[in-house]
N, C-alpha and C positions, 0 to 999 in steps of 0.2 A: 620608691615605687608605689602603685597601686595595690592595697592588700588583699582590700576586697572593696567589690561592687554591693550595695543594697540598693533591691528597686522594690518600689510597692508602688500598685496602682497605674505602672506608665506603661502605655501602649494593649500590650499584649499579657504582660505581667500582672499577677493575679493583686487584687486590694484588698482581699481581707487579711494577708500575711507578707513578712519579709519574705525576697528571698534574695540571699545572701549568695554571692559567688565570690569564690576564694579564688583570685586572680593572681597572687603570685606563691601560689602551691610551694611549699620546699623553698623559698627564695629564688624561681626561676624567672628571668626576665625575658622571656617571650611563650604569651600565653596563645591559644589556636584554635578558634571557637570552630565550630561546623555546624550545618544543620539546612533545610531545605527552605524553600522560600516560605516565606509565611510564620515560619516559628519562632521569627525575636530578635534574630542578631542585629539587626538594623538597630532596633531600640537599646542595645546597649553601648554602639557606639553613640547616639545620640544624646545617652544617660551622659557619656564622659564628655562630648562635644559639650553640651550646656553647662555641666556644674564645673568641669575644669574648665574649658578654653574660655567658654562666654562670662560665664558666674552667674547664672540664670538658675534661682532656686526652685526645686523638685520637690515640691513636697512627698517624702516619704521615702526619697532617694540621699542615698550622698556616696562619698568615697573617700576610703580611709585609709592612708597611708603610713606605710614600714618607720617613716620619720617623721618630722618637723620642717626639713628644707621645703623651699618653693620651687616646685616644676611648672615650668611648659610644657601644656595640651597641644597639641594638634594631630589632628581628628584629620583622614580621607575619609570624606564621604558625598554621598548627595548634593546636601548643604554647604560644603566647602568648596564645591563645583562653582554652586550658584554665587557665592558670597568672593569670589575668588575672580570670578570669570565674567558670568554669564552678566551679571549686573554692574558691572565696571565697563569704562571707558576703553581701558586697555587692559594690560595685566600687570600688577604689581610690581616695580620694579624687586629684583631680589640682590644684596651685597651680599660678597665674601670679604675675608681678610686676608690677605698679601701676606706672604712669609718675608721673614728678611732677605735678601739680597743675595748676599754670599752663600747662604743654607741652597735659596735657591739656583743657581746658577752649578752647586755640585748635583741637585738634583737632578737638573735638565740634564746635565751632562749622560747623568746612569739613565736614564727614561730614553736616552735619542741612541743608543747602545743595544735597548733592548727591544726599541720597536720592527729595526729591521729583521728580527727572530722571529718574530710575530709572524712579522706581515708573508714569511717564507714558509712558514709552519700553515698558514692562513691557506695561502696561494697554494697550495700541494691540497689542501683539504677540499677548496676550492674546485680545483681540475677534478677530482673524481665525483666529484657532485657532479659539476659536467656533462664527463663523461655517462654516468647512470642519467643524468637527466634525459642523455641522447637517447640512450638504448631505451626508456619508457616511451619518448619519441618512437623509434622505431616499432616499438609493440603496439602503441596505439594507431601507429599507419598501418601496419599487418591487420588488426582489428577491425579500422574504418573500411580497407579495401575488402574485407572480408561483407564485413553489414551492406557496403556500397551494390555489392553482386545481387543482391536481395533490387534495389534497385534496377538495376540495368535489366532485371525480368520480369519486371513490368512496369517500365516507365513508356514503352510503344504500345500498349495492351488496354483494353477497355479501363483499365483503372489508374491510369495516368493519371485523370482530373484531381485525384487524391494526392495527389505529391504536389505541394504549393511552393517545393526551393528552389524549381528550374534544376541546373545540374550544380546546384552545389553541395558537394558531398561532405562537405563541415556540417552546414546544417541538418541535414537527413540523419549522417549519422549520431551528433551529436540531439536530436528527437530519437533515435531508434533507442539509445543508449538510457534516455531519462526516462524511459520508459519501464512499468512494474510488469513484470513478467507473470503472464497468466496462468491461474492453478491447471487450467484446465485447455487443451489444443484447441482453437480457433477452429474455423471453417476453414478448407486450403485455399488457395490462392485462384486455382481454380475454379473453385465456386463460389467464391468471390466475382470473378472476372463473368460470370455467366450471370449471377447476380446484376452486376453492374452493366452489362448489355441489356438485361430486361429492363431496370430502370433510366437507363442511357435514351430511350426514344420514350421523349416527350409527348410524341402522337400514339405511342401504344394503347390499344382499343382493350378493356376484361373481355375475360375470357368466357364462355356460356360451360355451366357446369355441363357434366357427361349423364346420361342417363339410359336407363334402362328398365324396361317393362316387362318380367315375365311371365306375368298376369293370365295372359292368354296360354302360354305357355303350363299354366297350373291347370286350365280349367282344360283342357283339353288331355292332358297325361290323367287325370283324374276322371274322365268321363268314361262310366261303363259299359263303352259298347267296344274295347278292344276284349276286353275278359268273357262276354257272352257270344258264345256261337252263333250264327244266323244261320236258319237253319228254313227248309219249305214249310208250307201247310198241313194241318195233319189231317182235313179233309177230301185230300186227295187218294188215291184207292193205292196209289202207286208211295204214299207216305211208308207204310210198313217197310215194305222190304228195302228202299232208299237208308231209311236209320239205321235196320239191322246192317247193310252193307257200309255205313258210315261215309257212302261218295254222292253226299248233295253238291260238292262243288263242282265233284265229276262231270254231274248231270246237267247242273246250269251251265256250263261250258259246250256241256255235246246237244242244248236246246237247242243253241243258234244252227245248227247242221242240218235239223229235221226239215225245217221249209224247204230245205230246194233237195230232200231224199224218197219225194214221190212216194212215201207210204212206206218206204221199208225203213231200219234200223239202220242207221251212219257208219255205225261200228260192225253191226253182224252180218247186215244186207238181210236181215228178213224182216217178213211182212209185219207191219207193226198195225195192233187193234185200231178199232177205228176210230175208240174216243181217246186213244195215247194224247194226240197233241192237246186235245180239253183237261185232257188231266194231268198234264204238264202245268200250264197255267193255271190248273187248281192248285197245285204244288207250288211252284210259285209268284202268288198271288199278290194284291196290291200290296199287303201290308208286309208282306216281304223286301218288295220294291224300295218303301218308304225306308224301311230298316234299314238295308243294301244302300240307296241312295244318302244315308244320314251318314253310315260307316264312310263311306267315298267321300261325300264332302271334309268329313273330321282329319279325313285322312291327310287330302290336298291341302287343308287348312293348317296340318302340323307341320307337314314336308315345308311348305311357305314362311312360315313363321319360324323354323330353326335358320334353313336358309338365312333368312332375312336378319336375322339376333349374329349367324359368322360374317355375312359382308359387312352388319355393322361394324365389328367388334375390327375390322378389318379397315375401315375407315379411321378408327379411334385411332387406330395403333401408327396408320401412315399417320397423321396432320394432327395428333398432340405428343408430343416428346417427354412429360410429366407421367403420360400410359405407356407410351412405349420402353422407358425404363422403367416400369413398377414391376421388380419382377412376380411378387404378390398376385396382382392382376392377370401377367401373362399365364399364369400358373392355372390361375381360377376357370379363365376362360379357355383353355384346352384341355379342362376336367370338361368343360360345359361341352363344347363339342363333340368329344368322346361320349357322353350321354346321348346328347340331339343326333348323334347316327346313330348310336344302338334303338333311338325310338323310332325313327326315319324306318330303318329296319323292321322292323316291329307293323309301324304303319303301312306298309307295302306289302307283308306278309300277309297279313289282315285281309288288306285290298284283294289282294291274287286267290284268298282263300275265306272267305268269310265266317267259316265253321270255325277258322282256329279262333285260341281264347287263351291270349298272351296279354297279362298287363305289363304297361310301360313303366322306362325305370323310370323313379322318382330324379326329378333333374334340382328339387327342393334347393339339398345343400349345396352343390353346385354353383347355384342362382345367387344363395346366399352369402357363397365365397365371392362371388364377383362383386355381389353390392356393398360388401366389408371390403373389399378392393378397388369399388370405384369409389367409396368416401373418402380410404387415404386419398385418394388422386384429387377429387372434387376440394376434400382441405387444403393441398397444394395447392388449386386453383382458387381457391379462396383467397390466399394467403395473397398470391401471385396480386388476384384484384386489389386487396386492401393494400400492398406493395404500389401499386398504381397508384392508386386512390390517395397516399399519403407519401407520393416521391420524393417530395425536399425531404421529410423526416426519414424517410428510407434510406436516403442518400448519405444524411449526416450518421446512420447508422452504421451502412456499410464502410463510411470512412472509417469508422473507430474501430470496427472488427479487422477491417484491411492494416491499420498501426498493429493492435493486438498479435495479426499472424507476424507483420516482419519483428516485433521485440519477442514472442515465443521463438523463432526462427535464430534469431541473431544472441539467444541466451546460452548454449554451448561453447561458444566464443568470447563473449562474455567475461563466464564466468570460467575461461583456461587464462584469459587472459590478466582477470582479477587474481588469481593462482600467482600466475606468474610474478604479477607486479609486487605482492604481500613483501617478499625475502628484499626487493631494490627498492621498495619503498621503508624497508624498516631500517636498512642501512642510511637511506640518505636522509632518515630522523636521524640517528646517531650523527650523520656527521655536519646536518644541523645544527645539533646540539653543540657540538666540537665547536663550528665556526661561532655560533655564538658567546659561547664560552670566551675563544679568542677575540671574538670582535669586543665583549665586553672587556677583556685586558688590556687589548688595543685602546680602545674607547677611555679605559682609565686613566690610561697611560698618556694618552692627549688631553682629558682634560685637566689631569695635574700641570702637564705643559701651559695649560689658557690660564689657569689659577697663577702658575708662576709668571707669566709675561705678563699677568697683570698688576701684580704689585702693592696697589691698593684698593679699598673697599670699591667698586664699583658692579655694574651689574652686566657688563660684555662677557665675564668668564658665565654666568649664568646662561646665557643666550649662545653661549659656543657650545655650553655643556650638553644645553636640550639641543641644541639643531643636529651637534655630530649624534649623540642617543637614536636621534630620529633618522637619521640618515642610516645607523648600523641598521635598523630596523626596515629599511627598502618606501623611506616614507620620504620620494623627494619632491612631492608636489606642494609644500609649503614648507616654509619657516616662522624663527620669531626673529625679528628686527626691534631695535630700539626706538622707540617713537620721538620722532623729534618734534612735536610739539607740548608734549608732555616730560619733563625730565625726569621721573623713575617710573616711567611706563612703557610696557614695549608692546609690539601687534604682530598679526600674523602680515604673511607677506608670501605670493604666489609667484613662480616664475613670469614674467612678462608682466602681470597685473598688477602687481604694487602690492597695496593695502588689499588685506581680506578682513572679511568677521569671521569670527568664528564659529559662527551658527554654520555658516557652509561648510563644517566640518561636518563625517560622517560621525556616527557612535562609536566608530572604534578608537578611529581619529581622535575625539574627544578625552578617549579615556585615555589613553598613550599621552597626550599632552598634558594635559591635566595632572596627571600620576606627575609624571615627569614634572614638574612647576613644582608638585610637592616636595618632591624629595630634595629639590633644591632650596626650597625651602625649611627643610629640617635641617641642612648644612647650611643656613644664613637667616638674612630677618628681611622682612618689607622695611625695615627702618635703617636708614644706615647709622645712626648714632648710638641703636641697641646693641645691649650684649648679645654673643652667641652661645647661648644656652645648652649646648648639644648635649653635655652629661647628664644635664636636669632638664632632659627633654622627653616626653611619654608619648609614643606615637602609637594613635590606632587608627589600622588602616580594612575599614568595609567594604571588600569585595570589591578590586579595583580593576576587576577581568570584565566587566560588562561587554557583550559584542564584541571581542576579542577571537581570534584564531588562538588554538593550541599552540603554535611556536609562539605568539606571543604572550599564551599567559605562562607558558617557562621562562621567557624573558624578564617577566614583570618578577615570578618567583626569584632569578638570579639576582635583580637589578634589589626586593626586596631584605634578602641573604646579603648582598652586598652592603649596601646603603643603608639600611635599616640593621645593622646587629647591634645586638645592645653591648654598653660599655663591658670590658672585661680585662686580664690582664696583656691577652693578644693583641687584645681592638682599644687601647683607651681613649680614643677618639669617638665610641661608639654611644648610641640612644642610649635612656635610661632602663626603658621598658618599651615595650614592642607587643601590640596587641593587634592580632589580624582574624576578621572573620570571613566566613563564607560561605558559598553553598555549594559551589564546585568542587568533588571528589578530588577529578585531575588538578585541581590547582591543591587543596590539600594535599597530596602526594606529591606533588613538585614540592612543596614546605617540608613537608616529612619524610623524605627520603634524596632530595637532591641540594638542598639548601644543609649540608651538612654543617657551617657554621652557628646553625640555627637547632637543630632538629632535638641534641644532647643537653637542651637548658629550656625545652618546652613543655608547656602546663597544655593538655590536650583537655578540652571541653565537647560538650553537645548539646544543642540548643535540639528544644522539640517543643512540640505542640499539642497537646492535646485539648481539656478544657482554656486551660492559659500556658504560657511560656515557662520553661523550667528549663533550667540547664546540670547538665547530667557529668559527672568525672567518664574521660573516654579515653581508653587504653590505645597505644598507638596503633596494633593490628587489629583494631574492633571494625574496622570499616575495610569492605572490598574494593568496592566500585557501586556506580548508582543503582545498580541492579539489588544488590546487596541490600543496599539502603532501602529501599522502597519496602522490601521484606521485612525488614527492622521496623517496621511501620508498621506493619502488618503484625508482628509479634508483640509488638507494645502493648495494641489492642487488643490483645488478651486479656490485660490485666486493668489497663485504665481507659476510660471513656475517649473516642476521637470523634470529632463531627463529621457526621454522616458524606458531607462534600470531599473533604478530605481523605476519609477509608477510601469512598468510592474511586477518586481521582489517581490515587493509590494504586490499588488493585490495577484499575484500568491500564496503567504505566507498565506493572508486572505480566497481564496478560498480553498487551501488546509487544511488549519486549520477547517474552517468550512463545507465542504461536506464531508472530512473524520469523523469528527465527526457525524454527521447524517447520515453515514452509505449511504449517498447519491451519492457516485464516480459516479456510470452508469450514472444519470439522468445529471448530472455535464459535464459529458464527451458528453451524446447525446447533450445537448443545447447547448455546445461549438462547435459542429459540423453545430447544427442547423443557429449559429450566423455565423458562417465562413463563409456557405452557403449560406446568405440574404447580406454578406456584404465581398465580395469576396476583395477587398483593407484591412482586417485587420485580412488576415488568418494569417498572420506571427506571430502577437498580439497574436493571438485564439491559437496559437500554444506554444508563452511563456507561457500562463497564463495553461497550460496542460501539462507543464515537470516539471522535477526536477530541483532544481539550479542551471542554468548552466549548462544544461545537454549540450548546444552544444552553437557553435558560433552564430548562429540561435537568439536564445535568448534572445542578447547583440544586434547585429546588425542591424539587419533586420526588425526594424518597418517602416520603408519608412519615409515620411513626414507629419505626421499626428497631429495633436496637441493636448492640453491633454484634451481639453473637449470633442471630439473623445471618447481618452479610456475610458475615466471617463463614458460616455453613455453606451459605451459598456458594461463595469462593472456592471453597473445598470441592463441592459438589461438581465445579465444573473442570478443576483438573481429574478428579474419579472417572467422570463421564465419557472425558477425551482419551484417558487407560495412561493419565500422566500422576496417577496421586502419590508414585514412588519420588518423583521430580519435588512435590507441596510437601510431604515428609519432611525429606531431607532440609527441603529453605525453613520450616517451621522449627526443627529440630524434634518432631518424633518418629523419625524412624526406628527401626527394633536396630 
């Protein structure tokens, strides 16, 4: 076995010193690297790819082994992709060795005994998948018909033009569905719909703001001839006793009487002096007149102009609908009325009496409440114009608040239904799991049958192996076929189509085939006259989940537990040593806790990164989940230097995971604004730690000079801020 790895100076790994990894810890032959991308594990299967498989010398690297015997490398990786696959003709042919005869023929016997268990055990397993598959059927149709009703209420309605699926309710719902649920309630649907009528006519004319002048209105409540008396002349002889008696209005009312009373008094019938009537009109004289006539005009001038301010206010309210619902305005403008008749009042008293000396009320605030209530309305109509003015852009806005109300709306349902599904979808992983379990026994258990009907070294049992693998797997849209113009080469091969390349393979595709080629290759040779080396055989296998679904990277795990266990007294058929790395949590934990053939003879490692690549002894519960891990990143850098891209990229993983989970973004995004703001040197920071990965160059470059107890504050800073620093505590490890 491998004892230990030395690297200096390759890739990642530091050149001014060894560093040494002890690869088979305790004499264990399956060691279990982890670590995130970027930190190194790629370069150490390439250390063993080059100096074992190739023989390609490292300066400052080698690898030193428990013995003297000679092993066979072989390395999954990258390059074993390329050198395998991608630059060949076809694919290498692969030989097994054919058991003897007799041996096999008892064998078939027991394998054709045990398959029909299987397939009964399978087939039960089967049906209740099924059946749960129905009933999520059925909850997702309760669901769609639910989201659907959101439709049917306004697909005849001004805002039809926004639904582009016609009545396909797969598509609508399955839009309503991908859609992110807004922190914050939408405009309703309603005003939406009257929205969409204003912008819906093309020929809609702007609107002319509203206005109002109470101008006149000032200068007229302000002019002081309601507060001074008008009073006669005091050159009249008849002046004295008129004031003492305080009836000059009396008097100018009973003048007009005397012309047609022939000398005597109106009132008493007696004989009145002879200069009475001259001194009448000494009493009241021109400049009485002028007075008298200024009061009257001011008068009829205010009565006109309140008048005139209610039939506006009366026109406003019929022929604009933006006024007539302000309730602000309507409020304002029946204070103002209630004023305009107490002066109206006031004015007329005035008129009737000239002596009185009433000022008018102030109509000021009044005035001023309307014009603070015709600006909301005039903003509305502002708003309305630049609505006009910019309709295509209004239009694609109102689409996207119209999606926003139906996935706010259609989020109750949702997420009962999300509920629901949690408890029948965890079950039918489990019996996922079950059937692949079985299907892998199955699957064993026929390719031991292809190995036995074959009999001798050839490469059909290879090509039975991988195609049923691939078929357990739900992969029937290709095969491998033997290439017959090539004799130990074989191709892919598509239903109907013949010959494929395999470039028209997807990335998942690739790595499912590919894997697979391998591990039939660890159980045989591209040569058919070579030994088959399997006891002295070291297999390291780099992260063979790429673009992979979850069920299949437990598959890959089962299929690695299976196929890959190192020799032992159970397994003596098995690898020497078994090296697998990664960056995947969930594929670590399918290793460590479901590959139980495996789990009790493994060397657990951690590959990190900070200035250069170092690999760390890692305890089997040291790691959670990714969440965990990003924290552990974050705790490193306490004590040793990480590059500034990295903390950052970090962090941002950690606050994204955790403010979208509490539903918290706004409050995330206000304090991140907040912190930029107090600490204007780490807006660059404030601005990674609020994109997407990598969303721009920004991102990577642009922290300036800052060091990481800096970010590390910052970080801190902004769970305190959000009232989450109980939550940073506990992940950092100092809580009390």
């Amino acid at each position: 076995m491998i004892k230990t790895l030395q690297i200096r100076g390759f890739k990642s790994f530091p050149s001014d010193r060894d560093t040494v990894i002890d690869v088979a810890q305790d004499n264990k032959p399956v060691a279990l690297f982890y670590g995130l991308n970027g930190a190194g594990k790629s370069a150490i299967g390439q250390v063993v790819d080059q100096l074992g498989q190739q023989g390609v010398a490292l300066q400052g690297c080698q690898i030193e082994t428990n013995d003297q015997r000679p092993y066979r490398y072989l390395v999954y990786n990258q390059a074993f992709v390329e050198r395998s696959f991608r630059n060949a003709e076809g694919f290498p042919g692969i030989f097994t060795i054919g058991e003897p005869q007799a041996d096999a023929l008892a064998q078939r016997e027991r394998i054709e005994a045990q398959l029909p268990v299987l397939d009964r055990e399978l087939e039960s397993h089967i049906a209740e998948l099924r059946a749960l598959t129905e009933a999520g059927k059925r909850a997702d149709d309760v669901l769609s018909r639910g989201i659907w009703a959101s439709f049917q209420s306004v697909k005849d309605g001004p805002l039809k033009p926004f639904l582009p699926f016609g009545n396909s309710m797969a598509r609508f719902v399955e839009k309503v569905r991908g859609l992110q649920t807004p922190s914050i309630e939408p405009a309703s649907l309603d005003v939406l719909a009257e929205q969409s009528i204003e912008l819906g006519n093309a020929a809609a004319a702007p609107k002319a703001p509203l206005r109002f002048d109470g101008a006149e209105l000032q200068r007229l409540e302000t002019d002081p001839v309601w507060a001074i008396p008008i009073e006669g002349s005091a050159a009249s002889r008849l002046t004295p006793l008129i004031d003492r008696l305080k009836n000059h209005d009396w008097v100018r009312h009973g003048q007009a009487y005397t012309r047609h009373s022939d000398g005597q008094c109106p009132f008493c019938q007696q004989g009145l002096p002879a200069d009475f009537e001259s001194e009448l009109h000494a009493l009241f004289d021109a400049t009485y007149q002028q007075r008298l006539a200024y009061m009257q005009s001011a008068a009829r001038n205010y009565i006109e102009q309140a008048q005139r301010v209610g039939q506006s206010f009366e026109v406003i309210f019929s022929s604009e609908p933006y006024a007539a619902d302000n309730a602000p305005l309507q409020a304002a403008v029946r204070n103002l009325r209630l004023a305009l008749e107490a002066n109206i009042a006031i004015a007329r008293a005035k008129t009737a009496s000239p002596t009185a000396s009433e000022a008018m009320v102030s109509t000021q605030s009044a005035r001023e409440a309307v014009e603070a209530a015709l600006k909301t309305v005039n903003e509305r109509i502002g708003a309305y114009n630049d609505r006009i003015a910019r309709r295509a852009d209004e239009l694609k806005i109102l689409e996207a608040e119209l999606w926003q109300r139906l996935a706010f709306d259609a989020a109750p349902a949702i997420a009962v239904h999300g509920a629901e599904a949690g408890p029948r979808d965890a079950r039918m992983m489990v019996l996922r799991g079950l059937r692949t379990t079985l299907e892998a026994r199955s699957l064993a258990l026929r390719r031991s049958l292809a190995d036995l009907h074959a009999g001798t070294a050839s490469i059909e049992p290879a090509v039975g192996a991988i195609n049923a693998q691939l078929a357990s797997f739900g992969m029937d849209g290709f095969s491998i076929t033997k290439d017959t113009d090539h004799e130990h080469l074989y191709h892919l091969a598509r239903p109907h189509q013949g010959r494929s390349e395999f470039v028209s393979l997807s990335e998942g595709e690739k790595t499912l085939i590919t894997f697979l080629y391998f591990l039939e290759l660890v159980k045989g040779n591209t040569e058919q006259t070579q030994p088959l080396p399997i006891q002295q055989t070291i297999v390291v296998v780099d992260d063979p989940i790429s673009s992979l679904s979850h069920n299949h990277v437990y598959d890959i795990a089962t299929l690695i537990a299976r196929d890959l266990s190192p020799c032992s007294d159970q397994n003596p058929d098995g690898v020497r040593q078994l090296i697998v790395l990664t960056h995947s949590l969930f594929f670590f934990h399918e290793l460590t806790h479901t590959a139980h053939k495996l789990h009790k003879r493994m060397v657990l490692k951690r590959v990190v990164k900070r200035d250069h690549s170092q690999v760390l002894d890692l305890a089997k519960d040291e790691l959670g989940n990714d969440y965990e891990a990003f924290w552990q990143v974050v705790k490193d850098a306490q004590d040793a230097p990480v590059k500034p891209a990295t903390l950052a990229n970090t962090m941002r993983c950690i606050l994204e995971h955790f403010f979208y989970f509490v539903a918290s973004e706004s409050e995330f995004k206000r304090v991140l604004g907040e912190l930029a703001a107090e600490s204007p040197g780490y807006q660059a920071f404030s601005r990674a730690l609020d994109r997407g990965s990598h969303s721009d160059r920004t991102n990577i470059t642009d922290f300036g000079e800052h060091d990481t107890a800096g970010y590390l504050d910052y970080f801190r800073r902004v769970f305190e801020k959000t009232g989450n620093l109980a939550h940073y505590q506990r992940r950092m490890g100092t809580a009390d």
